[in-house]
N, C-alpha and C positions, 0 to 999 in steps of 0.2 A: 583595449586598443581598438580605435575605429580606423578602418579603410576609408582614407576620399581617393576621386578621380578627379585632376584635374580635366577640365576638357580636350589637352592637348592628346594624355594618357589615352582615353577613349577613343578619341578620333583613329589614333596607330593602330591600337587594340582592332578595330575592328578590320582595318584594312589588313591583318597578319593572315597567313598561311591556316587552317584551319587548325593544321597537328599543332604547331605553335601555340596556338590561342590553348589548347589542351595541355599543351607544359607548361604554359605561364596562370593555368587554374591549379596545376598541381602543385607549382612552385609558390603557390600565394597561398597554399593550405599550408603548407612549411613553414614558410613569412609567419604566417598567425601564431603561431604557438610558437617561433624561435626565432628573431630578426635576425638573430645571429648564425643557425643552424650550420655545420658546414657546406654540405652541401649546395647553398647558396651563392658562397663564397662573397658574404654582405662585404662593402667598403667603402671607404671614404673616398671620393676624387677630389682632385688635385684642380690647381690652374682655375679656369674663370667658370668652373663648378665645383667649388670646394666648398661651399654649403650643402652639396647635397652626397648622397650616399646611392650605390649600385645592390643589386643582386643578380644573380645569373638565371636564365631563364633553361639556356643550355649553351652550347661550347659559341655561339654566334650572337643571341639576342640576350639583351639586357633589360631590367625594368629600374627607373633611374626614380628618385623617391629623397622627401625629407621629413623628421621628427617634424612634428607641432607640437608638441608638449607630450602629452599620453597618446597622441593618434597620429596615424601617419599619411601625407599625401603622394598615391602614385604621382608623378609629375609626367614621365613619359613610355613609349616600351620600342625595341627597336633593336638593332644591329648595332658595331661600332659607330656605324655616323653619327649617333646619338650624341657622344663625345665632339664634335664639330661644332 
């Protein structure tokens, strides 16, 4: 499985809080080897993003993401507003 970034993804990514950008590297070492892991808490959303799928970064920030076939695209990383 290959990681893309969308530009959107990246642009957040770098404007996060430093600790943050720290648990969404450890939480994308987890992603690697288990999209599923629990920890993660992977899922599908609902309503007018239901193409794509969540994982938890930690109890506030989320990195929002979809299959492309074998590889996957971060799409964006953020807080609940991400969902808006």
């Amino acid at each position: 499985m290959t990681i893309f970034h969308h530009p959107r993804f990246s642009k957040s990514f770098i404007r996060l809080p430093e600790n943050i950008k720290q648990k969404a590297e450890k939480r994308v070492a987890v992603f690697r080897k288990n999209q599923f892991d629990r920890i993660l808490k992977t899922h599908k959303l609902h309503g007018k993003l239901q193409m794509f799928w969540s994982f938890s970064v930690d109890a506030k920030y989320r990195i929002i993401f979809e299959f492309d076939g074998p590889d996957v695209i971060f799409l964006d990383i953020g807080d609940h507003g991400l969902y808006k």
